[in-house]
C-alpha positions in Angstrom: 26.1 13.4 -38.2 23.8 11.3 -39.8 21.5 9.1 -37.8 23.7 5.8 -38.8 26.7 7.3 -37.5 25.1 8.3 -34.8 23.9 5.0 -33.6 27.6 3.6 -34.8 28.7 6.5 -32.4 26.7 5.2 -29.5 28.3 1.6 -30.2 31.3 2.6 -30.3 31.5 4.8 -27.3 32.5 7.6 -28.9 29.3 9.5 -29.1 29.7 12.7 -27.4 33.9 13.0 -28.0 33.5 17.0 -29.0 33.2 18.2 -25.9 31.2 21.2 -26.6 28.7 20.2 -28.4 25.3 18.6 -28.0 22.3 16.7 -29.8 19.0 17.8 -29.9 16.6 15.1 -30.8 13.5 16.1 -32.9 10.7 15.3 -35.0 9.0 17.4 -37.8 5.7 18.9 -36.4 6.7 18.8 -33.1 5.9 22.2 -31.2 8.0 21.0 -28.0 10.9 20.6 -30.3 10.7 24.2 -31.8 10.2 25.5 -28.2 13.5 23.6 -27.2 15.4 24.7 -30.5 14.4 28.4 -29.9 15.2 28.1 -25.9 18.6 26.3 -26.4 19.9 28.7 -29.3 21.0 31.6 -27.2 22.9 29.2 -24.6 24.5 27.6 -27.3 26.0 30.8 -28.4 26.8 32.4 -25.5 28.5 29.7 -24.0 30.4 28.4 -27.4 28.5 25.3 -27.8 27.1 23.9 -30.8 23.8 22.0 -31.4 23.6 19.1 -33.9 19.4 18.3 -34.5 18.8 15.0 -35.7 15.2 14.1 -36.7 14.5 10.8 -35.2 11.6 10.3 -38.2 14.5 10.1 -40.5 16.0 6.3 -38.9 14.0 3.6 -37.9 15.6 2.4 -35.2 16.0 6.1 -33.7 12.4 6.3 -34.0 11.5 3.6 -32.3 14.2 4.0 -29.4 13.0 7.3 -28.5 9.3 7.6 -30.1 7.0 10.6 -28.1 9.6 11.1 -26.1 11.1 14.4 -28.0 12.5 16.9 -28.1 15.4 15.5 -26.2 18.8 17.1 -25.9 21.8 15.1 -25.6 25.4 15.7 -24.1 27.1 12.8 -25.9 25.2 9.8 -24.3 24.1 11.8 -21.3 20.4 13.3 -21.3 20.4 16.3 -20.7 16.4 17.6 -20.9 13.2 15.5 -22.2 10.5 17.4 -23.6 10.8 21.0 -22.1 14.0 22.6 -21.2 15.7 23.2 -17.9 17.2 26.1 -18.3 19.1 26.6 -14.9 20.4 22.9 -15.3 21.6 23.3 -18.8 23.6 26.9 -17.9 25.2 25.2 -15.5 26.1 22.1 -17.4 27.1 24.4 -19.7 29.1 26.4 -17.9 30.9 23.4 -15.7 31.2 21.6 -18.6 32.8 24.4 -20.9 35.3 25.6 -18.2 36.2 21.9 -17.9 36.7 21.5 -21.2 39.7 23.7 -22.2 
C-alpha cells in the first residue's frame, strides 16, 4: 500500500481490514528497523501473517507523524511494538488474533 492510501486508510477507518496482516514502519539506515524486520519474519510465517513495510522517508506527512520513533509495527491502527520488538506480546497477539480471525 502506498503511503497515500495508507493515510487515506487511516481516514477512512479502514486501515487494518485484512485481518492477518500487519505494518511495519521503517526508515532506510535504520539498524532498529532491520533488527525488527529480521525478528518479525519468522512469526509472520509461522503464524500466516503478512508484513507490509512502508518507509516513512518516502511521505511527508508520515515522516513527520512518526519521525525517530521507528521501526514501529502496526496491527491496522493498533501499535503493536516501538523500536524493539516484544516477542512474547506479538506471539500472543498473533496467535489470539489469528485463531479469532477464521
Amino acid at each position: 500500500m502506498a503511503s497515500d492510501a495508507w493515510a487515506d486508510a487511516i481516514e477512512l477507518g479502514t486501515l487494518g481490514t485484512d485481518p492477518r496482516r500487519l505494518t511495519l514502519l521503517v526508515r532506510a539506515y535504520c539498524h532498529l528497523c532491520d533488527d525488527m524486520r529480521e525478528a518479525m519474519a519468522p512469526l509472520a510465517a509461522r503464524f500466516g501473517w503478512a508484513i507490509e513495510e512502508i518507509d516513512i522517508d518516502a511521505d511527508a506527512v508520515l515522516e513527520k507523524r512518526w519521525g525517530d520513533s521507528v521501526p514501529v509495527l502496526l496491527a491496522g491502527e493498533r501499535e503493536l511494538c516501538r523500536h524493539r520488538i516484544d516477542a512474547a506480546l506479538v506471539t500472543a497477539f498473533l496467535v489470539d488474533t489469528g485463531a479469532n480471525s477464521r
